[in-house]
C-alpha positions in Angstrom: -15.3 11.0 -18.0 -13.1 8.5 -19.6 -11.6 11.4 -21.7 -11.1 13.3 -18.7 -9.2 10.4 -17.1 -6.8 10.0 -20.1 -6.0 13.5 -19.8 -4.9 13.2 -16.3 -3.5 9.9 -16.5 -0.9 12.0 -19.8 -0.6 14.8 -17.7 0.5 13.0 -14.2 2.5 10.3 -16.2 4.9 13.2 -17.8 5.2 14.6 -14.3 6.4 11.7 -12.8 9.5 11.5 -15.8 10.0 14.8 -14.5 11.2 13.8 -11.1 13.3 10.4 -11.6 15.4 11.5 -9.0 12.4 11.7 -6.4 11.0 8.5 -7.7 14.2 6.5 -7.2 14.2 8.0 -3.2 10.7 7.0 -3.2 11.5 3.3 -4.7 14.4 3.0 -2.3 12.5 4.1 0.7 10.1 1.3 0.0 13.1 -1.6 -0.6 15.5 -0.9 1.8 13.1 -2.6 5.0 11.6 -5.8 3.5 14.9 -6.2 1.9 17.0 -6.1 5.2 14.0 -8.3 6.7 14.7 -10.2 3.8 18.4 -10.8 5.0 18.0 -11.3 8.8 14.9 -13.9 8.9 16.7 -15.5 6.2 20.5 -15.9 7.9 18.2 -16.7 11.0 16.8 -20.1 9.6 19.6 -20.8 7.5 21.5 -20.9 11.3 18.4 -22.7 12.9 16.9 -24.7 10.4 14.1 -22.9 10.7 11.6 -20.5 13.1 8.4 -21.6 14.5 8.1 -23.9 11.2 9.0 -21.2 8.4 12.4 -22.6 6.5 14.8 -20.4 4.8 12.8 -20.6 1.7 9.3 -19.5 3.6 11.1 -16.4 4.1 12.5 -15.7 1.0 9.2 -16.2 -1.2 7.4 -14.2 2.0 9.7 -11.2 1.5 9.8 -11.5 -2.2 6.5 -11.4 -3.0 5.8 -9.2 -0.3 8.1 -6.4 -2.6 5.5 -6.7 -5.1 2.5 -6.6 -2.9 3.7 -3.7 -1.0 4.7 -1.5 -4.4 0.7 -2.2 -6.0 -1.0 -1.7 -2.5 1.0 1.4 -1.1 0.2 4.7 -1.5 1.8 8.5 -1.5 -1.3 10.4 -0.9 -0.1 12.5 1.8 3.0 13.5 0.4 1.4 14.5 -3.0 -1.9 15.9 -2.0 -1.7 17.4 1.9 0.9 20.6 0.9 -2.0 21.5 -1.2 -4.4 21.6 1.8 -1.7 23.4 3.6 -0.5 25.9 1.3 -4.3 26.7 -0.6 -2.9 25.3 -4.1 -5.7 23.1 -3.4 -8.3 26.3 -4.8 -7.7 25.8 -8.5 -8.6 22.0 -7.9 -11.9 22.6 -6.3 -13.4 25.0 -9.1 -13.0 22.0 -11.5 -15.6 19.9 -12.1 -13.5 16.4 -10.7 -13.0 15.3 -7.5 -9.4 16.3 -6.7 -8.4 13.4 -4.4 -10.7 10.8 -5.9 -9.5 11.9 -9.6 -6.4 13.6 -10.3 -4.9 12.4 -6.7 -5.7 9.0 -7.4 -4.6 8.8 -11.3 -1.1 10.6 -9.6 -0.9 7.8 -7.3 -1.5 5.3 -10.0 1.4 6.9 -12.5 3.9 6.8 -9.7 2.7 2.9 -9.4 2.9 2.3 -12.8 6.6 3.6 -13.2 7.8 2.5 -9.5 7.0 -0.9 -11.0 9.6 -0.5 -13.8 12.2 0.5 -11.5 11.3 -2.5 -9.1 11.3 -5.5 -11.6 15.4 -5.9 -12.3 15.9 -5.2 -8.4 13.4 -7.6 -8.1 15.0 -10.3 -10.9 18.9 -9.3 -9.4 17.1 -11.0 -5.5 16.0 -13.5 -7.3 19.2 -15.1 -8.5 20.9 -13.9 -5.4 18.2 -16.1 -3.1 17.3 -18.4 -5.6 13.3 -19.3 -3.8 11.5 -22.3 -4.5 8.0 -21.2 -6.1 7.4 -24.7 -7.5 4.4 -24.3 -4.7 2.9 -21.6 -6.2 0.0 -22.0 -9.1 -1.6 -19.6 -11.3 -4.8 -19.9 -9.9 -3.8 -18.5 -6.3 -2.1 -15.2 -8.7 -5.4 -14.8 -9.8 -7.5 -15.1 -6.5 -5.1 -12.2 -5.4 -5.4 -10.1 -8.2 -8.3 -8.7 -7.0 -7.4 -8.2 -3.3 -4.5 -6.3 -4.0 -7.2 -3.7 -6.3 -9.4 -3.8 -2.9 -5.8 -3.6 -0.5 -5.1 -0.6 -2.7 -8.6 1.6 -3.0 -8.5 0.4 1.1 -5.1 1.9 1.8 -5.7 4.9 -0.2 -9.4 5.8 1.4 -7.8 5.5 4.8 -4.8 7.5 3.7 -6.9 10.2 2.3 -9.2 10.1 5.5 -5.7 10.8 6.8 -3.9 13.4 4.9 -7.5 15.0 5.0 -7.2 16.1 8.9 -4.7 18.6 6.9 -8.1 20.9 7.4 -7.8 21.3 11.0 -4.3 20.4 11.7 -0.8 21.0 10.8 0.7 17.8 12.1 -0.8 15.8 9.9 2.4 13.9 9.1 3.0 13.0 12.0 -0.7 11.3 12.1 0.3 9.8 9.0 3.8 8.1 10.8 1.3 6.9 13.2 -0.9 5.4 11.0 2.1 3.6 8.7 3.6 2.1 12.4 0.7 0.6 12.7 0.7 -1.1 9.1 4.2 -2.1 10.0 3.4 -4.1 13.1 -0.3 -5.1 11.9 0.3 -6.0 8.1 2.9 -8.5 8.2 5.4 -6.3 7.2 8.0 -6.9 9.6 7.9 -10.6 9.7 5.0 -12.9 8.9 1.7 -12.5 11.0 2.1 -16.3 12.3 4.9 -15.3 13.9 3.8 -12.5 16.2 2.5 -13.5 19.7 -1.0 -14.7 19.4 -2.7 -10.9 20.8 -1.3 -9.4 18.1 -2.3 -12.1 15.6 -6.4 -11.9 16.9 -6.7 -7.7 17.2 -5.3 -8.0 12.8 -8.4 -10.4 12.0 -10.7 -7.3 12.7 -8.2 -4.3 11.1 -7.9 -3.6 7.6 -3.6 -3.3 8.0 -3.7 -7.2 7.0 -5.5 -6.9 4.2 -3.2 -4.9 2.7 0.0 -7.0 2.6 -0.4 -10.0 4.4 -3.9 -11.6 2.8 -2.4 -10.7 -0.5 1.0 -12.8 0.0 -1.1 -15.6 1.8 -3.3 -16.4 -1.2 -0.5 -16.2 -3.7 1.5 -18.5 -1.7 -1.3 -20.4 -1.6 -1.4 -20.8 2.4 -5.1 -19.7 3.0 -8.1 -22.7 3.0 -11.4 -21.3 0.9 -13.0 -20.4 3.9 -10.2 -17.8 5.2 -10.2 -16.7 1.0 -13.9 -15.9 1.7 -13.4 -14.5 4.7 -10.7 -12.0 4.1 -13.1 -11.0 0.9 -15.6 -10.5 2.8 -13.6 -8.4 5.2 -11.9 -6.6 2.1 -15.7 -5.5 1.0 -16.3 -4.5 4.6 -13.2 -2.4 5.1 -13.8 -0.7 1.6 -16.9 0.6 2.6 -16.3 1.6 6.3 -13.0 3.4 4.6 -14.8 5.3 1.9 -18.1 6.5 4.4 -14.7 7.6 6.5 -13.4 9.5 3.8 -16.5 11.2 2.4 -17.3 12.4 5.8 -14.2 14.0 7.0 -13.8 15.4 3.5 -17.0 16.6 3.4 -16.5 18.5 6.8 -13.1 19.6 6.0 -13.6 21.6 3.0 -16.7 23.4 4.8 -13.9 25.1 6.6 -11.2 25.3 4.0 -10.0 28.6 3.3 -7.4 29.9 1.4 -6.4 33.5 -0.4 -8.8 33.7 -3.3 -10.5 30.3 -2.4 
């Protein structure tokens, strides 16, 4: 297996050199909103002094590490894998003796990670010295504590995102599912602005939805904002969500290849 693995990480790591072009869209798609974000909260408590409690600096570290979280939790699962659904190139995958999504799909997604992360770090360095942030706050210990809640944010993110670009067996509009889906990761993850500072309703439904675990309990513990209970909690939460998203998964992948069918499939 691990043989098999290196093969397709060598294979979908040349692929993605290929399309440098697409990659930079892809990067730019994901920098352009948290870095505007970025600008506005920030010239707002410059102006203010500060909103509801977060300073000009809260903001800037929020929105700065939140560039990092976002590019190792996301996903492009429905753009690389639902075509295939749609169009029966997804034939030759099943006759191989790998799981297409939960193989090749997800060593693809990694790849495009792996190299969106290059392209990220100088824009990343270049905000820096523009904002100049104050992580004297920040200790190693809390970079580790999150280490491992990104991994589950990630496998999370992509189940449900799978689940999603799955439905591409009974529907044609799955993209549009998918927009629904990512509108609600805007508004529930803390993407926009900081969960604190949405009205309270809003704050209670993202305790029980997995949307906060992807970006916002991430930040939290690297910030170091979180008390050992909430760290247990949103672990336990994390473990939770992973499983509730993969039994999701199997089933409606299960269910929608029984009815996948394709010229020469």
């Amino acid at each position: 297996m691990f043989l098999i693995i290196k093969r397709l990480w060598q294979v979908n790591w040349a692929e993605q050199w290929q399309y440098r072009a697409n990659l930079l869209m892809y990067l730019l798609y994901w920098l352009v909103s948290p870095i505007i974000y970025l600008a506005v909260w920030t010239s707002i408590a410059n102006q203010k002094g500060s909103v509801n409690g977060f300073t000009a600096n809260d903001f800037i570290t929020y929105y700065m590490v939140l560039l990092i979280c976002d590019q190792v939790t996301s996903n492009i699962v429905i753009h690389t894998f639902g075509y295939k659904i749609q169009d029966g190139t997804l034939s030759g995958e099943l006759v191989r003796p790998i799981h297409p999504m939960l193989t090749n799909g997800l060593v693809n997604n990694i790849a495009f990670k792996a190299l969106t992360m290059m392209g990220l770090t100088p824009i990343w360095i270049i905000l820096y010295f523009l904002y100049k942030p104050d992580f004297s706050s920040m200790m190693l210990r809390n970079i580790l504590l999150a280490l491992p809640a990104m991994i589950l944010a990630f496998f999370i993110g992509y189940l449900l995102s799978a689940s999603i670009t799955s439905l591409a067996f009974w529907t044609t509009r799955v993209y549009s599912i998918h927009e629904f889906y990512f509108a609600l990761i805007l508004l529930f993850s803390g993407q926009f602005v900081p969960l604190t500072l949405m009205p309270k309703v809003v704050q209670d439904i993202a305790q029980y939805l997995p949307f906060q675990l992807l970006i916002y309990f991430p930040i939290q513990l690297i910030l170091g904002k979180l008390s050992a209970q909430q760290i247990a909690q949103g672990y336990v939460m994390s473990l939770i969500w992973l499983g509730i998203s993969g039994l999701l998964f199997y089933l409606v992948w299960r269910n929608g290849v029984k009815r996948y069918s394709a010229v020469g499939a």
